[in-house]
N, C-alpha and C positions, 0 to 999 in steps of 0.2 A: 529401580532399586530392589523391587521382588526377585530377579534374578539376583542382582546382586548379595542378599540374603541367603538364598539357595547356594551360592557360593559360599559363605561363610559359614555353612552346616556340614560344606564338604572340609573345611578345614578343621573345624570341631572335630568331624569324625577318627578325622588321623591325630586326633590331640592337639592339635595345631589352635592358634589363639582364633576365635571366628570372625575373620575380615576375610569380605570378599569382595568384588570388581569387577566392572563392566566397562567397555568400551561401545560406544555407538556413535554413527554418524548415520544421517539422515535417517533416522529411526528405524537403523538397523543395526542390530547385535555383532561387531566388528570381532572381538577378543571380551575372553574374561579373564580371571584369574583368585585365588584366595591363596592366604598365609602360608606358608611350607617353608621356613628356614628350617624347623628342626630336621623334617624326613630329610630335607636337601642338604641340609649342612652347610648352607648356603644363607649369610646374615643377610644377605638384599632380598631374597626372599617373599617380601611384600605383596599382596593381591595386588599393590597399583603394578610394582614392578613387572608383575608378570604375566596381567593385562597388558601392557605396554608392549614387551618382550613380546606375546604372542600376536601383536596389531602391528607392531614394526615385520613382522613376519610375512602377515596377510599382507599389505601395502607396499612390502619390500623397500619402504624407507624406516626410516627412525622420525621425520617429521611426520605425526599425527594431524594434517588440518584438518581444522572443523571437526573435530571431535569430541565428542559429551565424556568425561569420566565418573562415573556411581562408583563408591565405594562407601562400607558401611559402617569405618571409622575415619576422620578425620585425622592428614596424613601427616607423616612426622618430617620432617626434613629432606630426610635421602630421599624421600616419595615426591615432594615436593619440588624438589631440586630437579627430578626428573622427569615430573608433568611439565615445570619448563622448560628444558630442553626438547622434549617432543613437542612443542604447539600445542599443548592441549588447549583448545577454546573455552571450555568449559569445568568445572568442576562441581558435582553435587555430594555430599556427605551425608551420613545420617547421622550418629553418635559423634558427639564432642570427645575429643583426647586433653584432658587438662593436666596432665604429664609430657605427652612428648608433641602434641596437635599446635600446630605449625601455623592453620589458618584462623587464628584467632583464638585459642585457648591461652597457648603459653605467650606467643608473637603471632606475628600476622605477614607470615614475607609475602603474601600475592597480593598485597596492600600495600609493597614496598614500591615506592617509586620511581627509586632508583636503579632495580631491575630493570634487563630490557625486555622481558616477557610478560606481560599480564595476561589474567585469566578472570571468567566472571565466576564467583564462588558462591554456589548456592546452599544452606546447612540445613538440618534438620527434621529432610526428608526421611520421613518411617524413623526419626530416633528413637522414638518407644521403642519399637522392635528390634533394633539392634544395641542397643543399650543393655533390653533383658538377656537377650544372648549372650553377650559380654558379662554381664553381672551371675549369669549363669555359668558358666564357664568356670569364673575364677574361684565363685564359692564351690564347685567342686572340686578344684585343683585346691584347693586349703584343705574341704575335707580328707581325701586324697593323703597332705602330707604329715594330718592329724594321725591318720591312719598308720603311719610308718611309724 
């Protein structure tokens, strides 16, 4: 999740919201990725998305088996939807999303049974610290539009 972190100061830096992403299997660092819809222009944009994107690259499939995903907010849907389509085996989060967080804040679809993809989801590795960062973040973006 320390990487993971590290990832979401690279998307802070570009102004970007700070979520970042890891992929590993056998406790090796596969792909990462953090936020960039706005530089991208690109609304999927997501640090899971583009963890994902860069593991389906190394592995030259789209199926991730046995893969850990860290990511340092809990994921909204369109993230969600596409850790099950990739196999992802695992899931760990740190900060809750009680807006648009998918694994238990607003709903709970990796809880859904009637999907045919489950995942074991783990939460609230390092939330302090990705919480502040978040909570960092957005009261400078308010100060920011005080300022205008």
């Amino acid at each position: 999740m320390r990487f993971a972190l590290e990832q979401a100061l690279k998307a802070q830096a570009l102004g970007e919201v700070p979520v970042g992403a890891v992929i590993v299997q056998k406790e090796s660092i596969i792909s990462h990725g953090f936020n960039c819809p706005i530089i991208t222009k690109d609304p999927t944009a997501h640090a899971e998305i583009m963890a994902l994107r860069n593991a389906g690259q190394y592995f030259k499939n789209y199926r991730l088996l046995n893969c850990t995903l860290y990511v340092t907010l809990e994921p909204c849907v369109m993230c969600i939807g596409a850790l099950f389509h990739a196999r992802i085996e695992r899931l760990v989060y740190a900060a809750s999303d009680p807006k648009t967080g998918v694994c238990g804040s607003v709903i709970n679809l990796p809880a859904e049974s009637r999907l045919n993809h489950h995942m074991r989801v783990d939460s609230s590795i390092m939330a302090e610290e990705a919480s502040a960062l978040l909570k960092q973040f957005f009261a400078q973006q308010r100060r920011k539009q005080l300022v205008k």
